[in-house]
C-alpha positions in Angstrom: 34.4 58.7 -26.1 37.3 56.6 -25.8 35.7 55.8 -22.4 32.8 54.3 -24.0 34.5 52.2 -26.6 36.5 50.4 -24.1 33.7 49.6 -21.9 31.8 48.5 -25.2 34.8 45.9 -25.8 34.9 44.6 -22.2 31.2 44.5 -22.4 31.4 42.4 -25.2 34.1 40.3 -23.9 32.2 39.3 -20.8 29.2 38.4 -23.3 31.8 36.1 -25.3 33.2 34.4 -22.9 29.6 34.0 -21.0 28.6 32.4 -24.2 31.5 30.0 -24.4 31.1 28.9 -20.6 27.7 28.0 -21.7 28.3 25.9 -24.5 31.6 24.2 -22.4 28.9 23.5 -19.8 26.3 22.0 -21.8 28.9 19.8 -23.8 29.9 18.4 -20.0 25.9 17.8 -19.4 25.6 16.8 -22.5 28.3 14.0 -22.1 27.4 12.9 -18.8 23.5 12.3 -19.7 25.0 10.3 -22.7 27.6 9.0 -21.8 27.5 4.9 -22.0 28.7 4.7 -18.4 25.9 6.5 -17.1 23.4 4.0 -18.7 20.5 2.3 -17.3 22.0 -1.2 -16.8 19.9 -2.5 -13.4 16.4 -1.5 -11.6 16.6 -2.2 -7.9 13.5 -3.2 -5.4 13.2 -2.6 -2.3 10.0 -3.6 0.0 8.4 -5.4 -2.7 7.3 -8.9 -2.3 5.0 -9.7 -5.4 5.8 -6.8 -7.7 8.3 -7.8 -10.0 11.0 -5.6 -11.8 9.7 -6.5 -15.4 6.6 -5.4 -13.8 7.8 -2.1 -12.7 9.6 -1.7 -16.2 6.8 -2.1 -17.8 3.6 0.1 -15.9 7.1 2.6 -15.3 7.7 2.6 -19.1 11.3 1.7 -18.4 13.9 0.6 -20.5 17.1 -0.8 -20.1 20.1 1.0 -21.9 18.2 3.8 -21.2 21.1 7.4 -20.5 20.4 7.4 -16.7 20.2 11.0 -15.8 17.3 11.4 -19.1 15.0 9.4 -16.4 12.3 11.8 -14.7 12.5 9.9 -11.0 9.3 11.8 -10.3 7.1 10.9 -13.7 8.2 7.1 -13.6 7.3 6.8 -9.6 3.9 8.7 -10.8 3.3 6.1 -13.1 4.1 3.4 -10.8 1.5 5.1 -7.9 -1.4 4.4 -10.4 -1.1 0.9 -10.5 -3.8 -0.7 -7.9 -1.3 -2.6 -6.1 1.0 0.2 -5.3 0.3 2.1 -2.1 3.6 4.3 -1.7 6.8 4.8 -3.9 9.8 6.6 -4.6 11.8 6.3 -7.2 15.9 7.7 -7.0 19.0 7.1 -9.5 22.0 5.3 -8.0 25.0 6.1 -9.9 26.5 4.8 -12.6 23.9 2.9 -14.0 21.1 1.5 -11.1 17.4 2.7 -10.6 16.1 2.6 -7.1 12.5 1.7 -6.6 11.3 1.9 -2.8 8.0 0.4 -2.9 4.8 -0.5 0.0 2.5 -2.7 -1.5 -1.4 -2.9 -0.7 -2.2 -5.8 1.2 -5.9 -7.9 0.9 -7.1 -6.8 4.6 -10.8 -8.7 4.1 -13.0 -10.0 1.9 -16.4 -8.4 0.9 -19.1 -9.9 -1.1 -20.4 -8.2 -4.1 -23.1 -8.4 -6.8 -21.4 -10.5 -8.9 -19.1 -12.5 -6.5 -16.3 -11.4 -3.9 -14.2 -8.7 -3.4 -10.5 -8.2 -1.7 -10.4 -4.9 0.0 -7.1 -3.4 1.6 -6.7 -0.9 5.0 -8.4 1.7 2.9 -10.9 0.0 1.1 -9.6 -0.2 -2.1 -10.6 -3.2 -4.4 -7.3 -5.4 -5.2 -9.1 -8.4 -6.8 -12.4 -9.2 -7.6 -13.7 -13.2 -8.1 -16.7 -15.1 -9.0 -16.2 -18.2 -6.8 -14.9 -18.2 -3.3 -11.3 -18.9 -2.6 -9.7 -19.9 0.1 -9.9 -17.7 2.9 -6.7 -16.7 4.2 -8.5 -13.5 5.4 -11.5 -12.6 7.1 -14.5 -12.1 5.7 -17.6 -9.2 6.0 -20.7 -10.6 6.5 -23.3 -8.3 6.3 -22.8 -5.6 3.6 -23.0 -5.7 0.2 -21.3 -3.1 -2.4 -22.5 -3.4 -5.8 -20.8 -2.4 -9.2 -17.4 -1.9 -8.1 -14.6 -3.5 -9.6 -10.6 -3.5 -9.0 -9.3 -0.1 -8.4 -12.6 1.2 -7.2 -12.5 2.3 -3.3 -15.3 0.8 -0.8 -17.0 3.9 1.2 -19.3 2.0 3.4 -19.1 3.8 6.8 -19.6 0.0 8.6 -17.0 -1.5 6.5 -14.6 1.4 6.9 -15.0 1.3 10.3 -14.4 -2.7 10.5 -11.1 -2.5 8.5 -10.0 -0.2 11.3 -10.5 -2.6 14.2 -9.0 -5.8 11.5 -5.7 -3.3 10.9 -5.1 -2.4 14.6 -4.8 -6.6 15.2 -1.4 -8.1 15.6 -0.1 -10.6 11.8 -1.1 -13.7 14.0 -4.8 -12.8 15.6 -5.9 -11.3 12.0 -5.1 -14.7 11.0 -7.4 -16.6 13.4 -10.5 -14.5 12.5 -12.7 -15.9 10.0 -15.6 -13.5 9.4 -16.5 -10.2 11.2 -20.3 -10.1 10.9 -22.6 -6.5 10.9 -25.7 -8.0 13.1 -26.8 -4.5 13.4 -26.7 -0.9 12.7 -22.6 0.0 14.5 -22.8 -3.9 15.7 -20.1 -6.2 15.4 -19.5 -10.3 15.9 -16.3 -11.5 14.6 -16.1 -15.7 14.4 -12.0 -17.3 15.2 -11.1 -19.9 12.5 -10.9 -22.8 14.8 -13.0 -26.1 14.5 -15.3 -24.8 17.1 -16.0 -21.2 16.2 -15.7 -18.7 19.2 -17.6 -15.5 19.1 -15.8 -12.3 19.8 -18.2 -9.5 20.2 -16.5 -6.7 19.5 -20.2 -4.8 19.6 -20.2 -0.9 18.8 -17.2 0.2 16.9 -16.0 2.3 19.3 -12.6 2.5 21.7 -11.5 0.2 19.2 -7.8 0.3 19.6 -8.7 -1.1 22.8 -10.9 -4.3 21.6 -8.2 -4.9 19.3 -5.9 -5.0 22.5 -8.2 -7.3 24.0 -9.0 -9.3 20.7 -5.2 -9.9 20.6 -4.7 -11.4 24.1 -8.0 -13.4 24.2 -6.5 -15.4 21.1 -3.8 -15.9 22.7 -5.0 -17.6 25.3 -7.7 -18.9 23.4 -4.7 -21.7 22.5 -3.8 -22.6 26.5 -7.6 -22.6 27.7 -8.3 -26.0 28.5 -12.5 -24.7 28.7 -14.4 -24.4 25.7 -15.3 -21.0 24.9 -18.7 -20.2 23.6 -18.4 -16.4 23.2 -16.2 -13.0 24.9 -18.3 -9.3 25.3 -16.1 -6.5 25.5 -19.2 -4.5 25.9 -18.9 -4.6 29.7 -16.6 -2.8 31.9 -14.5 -5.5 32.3 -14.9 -8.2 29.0 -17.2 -11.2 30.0 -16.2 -14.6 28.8 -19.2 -17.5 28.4 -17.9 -21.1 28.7 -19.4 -23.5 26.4 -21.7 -26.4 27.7 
């Protein structure tokens, strides 16, 4: 019996002092989440080059002064994923007092037309921007193909179009910018038009082996700028791709 009673005491003891590491651990928490040291005080960028921090404070529902460690990385970079222009993001605390934001933005690939105007379209054919009146192209443009009734945020699912992004992403920075319109002259047929005074045609034809056209699209440019012959067209639907000279 006696047994039992002390075993009943240091039962009860370990419960005590369980109880009091508890409540010694969550006034530690409790004063680190708090504490004014560990406030929000900065949000840092990095790989953005148009999304501004008051712009991820705001779609993020940030706030500065915020206790750091009360910030759920994961719900804020969430957030941040649902905005159109955001294609990846991660979100991490740096302590004492600076929120990390990693970002990859969505770039316009090409421009589509659309029942109501134009279109921007990134690598995936999601809608960036949307326009009544034609801008300045700084991007190609698809001839061809019309979507209807989608706006920004919206995704184009054109198999043609899809499969034209593909050959404009596997392009080098400088030969996507000497391409001024990829036109759709037929059912898996494909013309694309440089952006020189004199346009050049590049048929790229079936969209197939397309990492390779690109290849080729990429050095033909390039010389495109040395040739001393005008060019009237290239066909990379030969074994070997055939280049016209202009008259």
């Amino acid at each position: 019996m006696a047994k039992i009673q002390r075993r009943r005491k240091r039962s009860g003891r370990r419960i005590f002092k369980g109880f009091v590491f508890l409540l010694i651990c969550g006034a530690i928490l409790g004063a680190i989440v708090y504490v004014p040291f560990f406030t929000l005080a900065q949000v840092k960028i990095v790989g953005a080059e148009k999304i501004t921090v008051d712009d991820v404070l705001k779609v993020g529902d940030i706030y500065i002064g915020e206790p750091l460690f009360k910030l759920e990385t994961n719900t804020i970079a969430s957030r941040l994923a649902k905005d159109v222009r955001v294609e990846e993001v991660s979100v991490r605390r740096i302590l004492p007092d600076t929120l990390e934001v990693t970002l990859k933005e969505r770039r316009p690939l090409a421009t589509i037309v659309c029942n109501y105007g134009y279109l921007d379209i990134d690598h995936t054919g999601k809608i960036l921007d949307s326009y009544k009146n034609l801008r300045e192209m700084k991007i190609p443009m698809i001839t061809g193909a019309q979507v209807s009734d989608m706006y920004i945020g919206d995704d184009v699912e054109d198999e043609m179009v899809m499969k034209i992004l593909d050959y404009l992403q596997r392009l080098n920075a400088e030969s996507l910018n000497k391409i001024s319109e990829v036109a759709i002259v037929s059912a898996d047929y494909i013309v694309a038009y440089t952006a020189t005074e004199r346009a050049v045609q590049i048929r790229v034809g079936r969209l197939e082996r397309l990492d390779e056209k690109a290849k080729l699209t990429d050095n033909f440019l390039k010389d495109l700028e040395t040739n001393p012959n005008p060019v009237e067209y290239i066909d990379f639907n030969y074994t070997a791709p055939f280049i016209k000279l202009a008259r």
